[in-house]
N, C-alpha and C positions, 0 to 999 in steps of 0.2 A: 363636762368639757368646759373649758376655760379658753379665752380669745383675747389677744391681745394685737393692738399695733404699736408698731416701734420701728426706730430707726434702721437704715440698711447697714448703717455704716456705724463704730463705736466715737463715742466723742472724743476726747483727751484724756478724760480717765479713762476710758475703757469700757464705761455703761452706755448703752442702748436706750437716747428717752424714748418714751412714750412721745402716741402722738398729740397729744396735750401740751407735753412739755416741749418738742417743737414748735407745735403752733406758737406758744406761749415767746420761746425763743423770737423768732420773726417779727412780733408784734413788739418785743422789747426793744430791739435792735432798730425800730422803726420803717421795717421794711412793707409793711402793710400800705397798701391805698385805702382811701377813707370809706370805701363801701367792703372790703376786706376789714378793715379793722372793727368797723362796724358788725358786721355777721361776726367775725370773732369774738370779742365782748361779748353778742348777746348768747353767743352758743355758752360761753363759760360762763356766763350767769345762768343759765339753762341747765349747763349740767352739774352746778356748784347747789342748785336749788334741789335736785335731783337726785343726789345718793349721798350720803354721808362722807365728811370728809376723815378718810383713816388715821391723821394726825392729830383730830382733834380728840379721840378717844385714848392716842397710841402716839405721844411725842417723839418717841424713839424710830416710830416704824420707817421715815426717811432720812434719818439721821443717817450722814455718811462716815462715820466715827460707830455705831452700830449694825450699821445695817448696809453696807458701800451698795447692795448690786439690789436693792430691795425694788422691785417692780410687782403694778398691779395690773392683773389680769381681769376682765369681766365674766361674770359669770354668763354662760352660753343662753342661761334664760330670759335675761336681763334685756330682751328685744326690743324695748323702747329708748335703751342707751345707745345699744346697736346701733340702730336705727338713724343716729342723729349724729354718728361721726364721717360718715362721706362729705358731710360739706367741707369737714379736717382736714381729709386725703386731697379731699378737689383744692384746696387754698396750697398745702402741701407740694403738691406734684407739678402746680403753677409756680411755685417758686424752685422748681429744681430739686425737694429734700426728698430722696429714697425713705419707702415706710415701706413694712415690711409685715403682710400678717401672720400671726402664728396661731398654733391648737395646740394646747395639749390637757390629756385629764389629768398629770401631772409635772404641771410648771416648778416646783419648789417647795423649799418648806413653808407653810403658812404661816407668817407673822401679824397678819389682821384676815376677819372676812367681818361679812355683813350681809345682806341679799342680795347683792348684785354683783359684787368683788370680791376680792383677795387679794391681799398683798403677800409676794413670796421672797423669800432668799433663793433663788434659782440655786438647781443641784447642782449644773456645771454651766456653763457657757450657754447664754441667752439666746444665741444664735444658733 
């Protein structure tokens, strides 16, 4: 089984980020307070420490010219990743951004895994 959070709603293209790439949005945008941007930071350091990043094996795998709808899923095993995205959702859902979880045993075609992840091409519609 594979889990994923992700947006409610599609952006401008039409993809669903992750809740990562929201966070990450927010923080860009400067909409963070300094004890929020703070816990952000150290989560993304935390989980950048933490699993392998699938581009740096697989330049292609978020290329939006290869790969437009390419999203990763975590593997269901992976309980200490798990484990450490509610403070995502909690910073999330204070600022108003619908996240959305999802299951499935199968999200897509696989274009990266690793122990903890996969990256898919969804079979149809992400949502």
């Amino acid at each position: 089984m594979y889990i994923r959070y992700q947006a409610g709603v599609p952006n401008h293209r039409g993809i669903f980020p992750g809740v990562f790439g929201l966070a990450n949005i927010l923080a860009r945008e400067g909409k963070l307070s300094d004890a929020e941007w703070a816990a952000w930071r150290s989560g993304n350091d935390w989980f950048n420490a933490a699993y392998p990043d699938p581009a740096a094996s697989n330049p292609d795998v978020y290329n939006p010219q290869v790969n437009p709808s390419a999203a990763a899923w975590f593997k269901d095993t992976a309980t200490h990743l798990l484990e450490r995205v509610e403070p995502y959702l909690e910073l999330l859902a204070r600022h108003g951004v619908e996240v959305v979880r999802l299951a499935s045993d199968d999200p897509g075609r696989i274009i990266y895994e690793d122990t903890v992840q996969i990256v898919v091409v969804p079979h149809e519609s992400p949502r």
